[in-house]
C-alpha positions as CSV (number, residue, x, y, z in Angstrom):
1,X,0.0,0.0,0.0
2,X,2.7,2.1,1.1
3,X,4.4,1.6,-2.4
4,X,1.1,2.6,-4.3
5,X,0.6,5.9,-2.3
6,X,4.9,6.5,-3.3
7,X,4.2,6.4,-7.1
8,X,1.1,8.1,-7.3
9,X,2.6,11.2,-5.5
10,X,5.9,10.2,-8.1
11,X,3.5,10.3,-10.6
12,X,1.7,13.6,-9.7
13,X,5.0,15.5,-8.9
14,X,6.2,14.3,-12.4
15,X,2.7,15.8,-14.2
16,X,3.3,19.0,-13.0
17,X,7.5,19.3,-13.6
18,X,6.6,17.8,-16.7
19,X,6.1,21.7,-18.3
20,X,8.9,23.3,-16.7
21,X,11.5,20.5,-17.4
22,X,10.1,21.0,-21.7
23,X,11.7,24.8,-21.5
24,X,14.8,23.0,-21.3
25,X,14.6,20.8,-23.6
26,X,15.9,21.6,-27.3
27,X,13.0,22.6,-29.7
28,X,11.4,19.6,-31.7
29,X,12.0,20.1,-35.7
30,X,8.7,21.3,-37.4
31,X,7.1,17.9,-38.3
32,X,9.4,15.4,-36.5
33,X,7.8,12.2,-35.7
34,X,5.4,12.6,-38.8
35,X,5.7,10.5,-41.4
36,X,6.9,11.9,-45.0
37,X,5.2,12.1,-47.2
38,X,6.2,10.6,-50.6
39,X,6.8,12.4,-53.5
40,X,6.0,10.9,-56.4
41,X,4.7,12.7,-59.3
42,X,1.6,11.0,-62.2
43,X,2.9,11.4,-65.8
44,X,0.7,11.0,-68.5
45,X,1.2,7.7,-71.0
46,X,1.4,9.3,-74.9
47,X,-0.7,6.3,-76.0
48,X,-4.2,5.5,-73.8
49,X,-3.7,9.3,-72.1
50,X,-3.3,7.7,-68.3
51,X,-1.8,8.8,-65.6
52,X,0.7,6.6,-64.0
53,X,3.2,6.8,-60.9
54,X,6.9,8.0,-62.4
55,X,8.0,5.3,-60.2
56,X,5.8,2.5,-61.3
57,X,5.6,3.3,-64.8
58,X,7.4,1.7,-68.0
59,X,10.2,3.9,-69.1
60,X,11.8,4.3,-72.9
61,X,14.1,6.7,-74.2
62,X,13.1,7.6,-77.7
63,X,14.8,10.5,-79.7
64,X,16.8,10.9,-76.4
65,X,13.7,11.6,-74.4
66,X,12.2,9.4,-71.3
67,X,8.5,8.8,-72.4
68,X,6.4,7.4,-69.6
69,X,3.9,4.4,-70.3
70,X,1.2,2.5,-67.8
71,X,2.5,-1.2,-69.5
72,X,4.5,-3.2,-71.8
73,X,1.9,-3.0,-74.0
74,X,1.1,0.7,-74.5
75,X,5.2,0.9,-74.7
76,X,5.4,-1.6,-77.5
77,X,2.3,0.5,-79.4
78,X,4.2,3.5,-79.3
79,X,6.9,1.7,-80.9
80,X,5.1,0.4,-83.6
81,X,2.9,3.9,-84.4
82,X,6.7,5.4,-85.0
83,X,7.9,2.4,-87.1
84,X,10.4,0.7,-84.4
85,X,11.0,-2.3,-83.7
């Protein structure tokens, strides 16, 4: 009993230090402990006009440009609509 009645007065004395001992503490970074958030940015595929995730899509280079597609398939379209292979 004696030992319940010790830490619930610990407790209550460490409630209200709690606010005084926080003034010395260094100040928390705006938006520590938050997750981040994740930047990824939609581009749009030339052939069926969706949007896709940059870093899910199908990438080419063609004519030294990186074009964007949602699948193999639209990539392979594009190909043959500009007479690759």
């Amino acid at each position: 009993m004696r030992g319940l009645l010790l830490l619930g007065w610990l407790l209550l004395l460490a409630v209200l230090l709690w606010p005084i001992v926080r003034r010395f503490l260094p100040p928390r970074r705006a938006g520590a402990g938050r997750p981040r958030a994740i930047q990824d940015e939609l581009v749009k595929d030339p052939v069926c006009q969706t949007y896709v995730l940059r870093s899910r899509a199908v990438t080419r280079a063609v004519g030294g440009v990186t074009r964007y597609f949602c699948s193999r398939e639209c990539a392979a379209r594009f190909a043959a609509i500009r007479g690759e292979r």
